[in-house]
N, C-alpha and C positions, 0 to 999 in steps of 0.2 A: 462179603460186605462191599458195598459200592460206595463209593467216597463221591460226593456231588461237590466241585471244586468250586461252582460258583455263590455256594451256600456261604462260605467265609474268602473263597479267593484265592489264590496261589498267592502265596509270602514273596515266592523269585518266579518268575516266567521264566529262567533257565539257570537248570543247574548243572556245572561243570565241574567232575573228575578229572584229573590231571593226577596219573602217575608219577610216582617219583620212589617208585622201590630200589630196593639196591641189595644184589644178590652177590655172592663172592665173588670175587675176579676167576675169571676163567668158569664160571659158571657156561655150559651151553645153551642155557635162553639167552642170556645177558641180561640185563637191567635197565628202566627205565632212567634211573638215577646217573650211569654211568654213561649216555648220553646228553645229557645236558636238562633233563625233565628237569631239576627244580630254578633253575635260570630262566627257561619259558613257561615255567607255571608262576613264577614272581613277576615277570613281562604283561605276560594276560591278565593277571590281576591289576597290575599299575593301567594297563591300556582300557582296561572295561572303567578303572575309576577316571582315567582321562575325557573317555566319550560318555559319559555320565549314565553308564549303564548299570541303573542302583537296582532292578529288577533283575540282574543277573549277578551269580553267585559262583566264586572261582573257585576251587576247594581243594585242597590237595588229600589225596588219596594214596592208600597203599597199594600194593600188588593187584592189580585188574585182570592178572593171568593171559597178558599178550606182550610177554616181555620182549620175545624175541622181534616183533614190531613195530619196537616203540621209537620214540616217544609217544604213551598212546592218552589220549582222553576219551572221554563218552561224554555227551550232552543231552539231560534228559529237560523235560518227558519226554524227546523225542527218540533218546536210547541210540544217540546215532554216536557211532566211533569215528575216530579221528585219530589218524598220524601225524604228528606235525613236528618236524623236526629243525625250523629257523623261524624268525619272528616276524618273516614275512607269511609265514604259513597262519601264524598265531593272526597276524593284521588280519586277513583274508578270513580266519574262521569269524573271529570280532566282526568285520563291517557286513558280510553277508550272509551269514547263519543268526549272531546273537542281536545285529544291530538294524538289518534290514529286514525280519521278518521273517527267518526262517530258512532262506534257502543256502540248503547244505552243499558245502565243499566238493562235489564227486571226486575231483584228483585227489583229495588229503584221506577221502573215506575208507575204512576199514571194510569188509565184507561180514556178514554174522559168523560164518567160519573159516574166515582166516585166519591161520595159525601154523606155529610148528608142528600139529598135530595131523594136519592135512596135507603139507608138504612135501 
């Protein structure tokens, strides 16, 4: 089935996952949570309502299975990952990924297979 988006519209022009799992201590992935995920996922949401970006959507999410990474998010539809781990990272995905149009962070970007599984 093909979904035609401009038939009723996208609801958000971007939507944003933000980890904030939390796995035992001493776990060896580690956890998003236990880095600071849910302080910069409540940051990005208060800055996207700051810059009045009502077409984008901050979400908090569970386990995204790149713990050992994180802090991580994905922004879709564009499905791009993201490490950000200070809230000048979070500014910078905000004014030029969500607020200018698009263009993605390449220093904050994740690779499709990075991981502890390739390491």
């Amino acid at each position: 089935m093909v979904i035609d988006e401009t038939e009723g519209g996208l609801y958000y022009r971007h939507h944003v996952f933000c980890c904030i799992n939390e796995r035992p201590e001493g776990n060896p992935r580690g956890c998003c949570a236990r880095k600071g995920a849910m302080g910069l996922r409540n940051y990005m949401k208060g800055q996207a309502q700051k810059l009045g970006l009502d077409d984008v959507r901050i979400n908090t999410a569970g386990c995204l299975d790149r713990c050992e990474l994180g802090p991580t998010m994905v922004v879709y539809p564009e499905g791009i990952w993201y490490r950000a781990e200070t809230r000048e990272d979070i500014d910078e995905i905000l004014n030029a990924h969500l607020r200018e149009g698009g263009r993605a962070v390449k220093r904050l970007m994740l690779g499709p297979r990075e991981d502890s599984h390739t390491k």
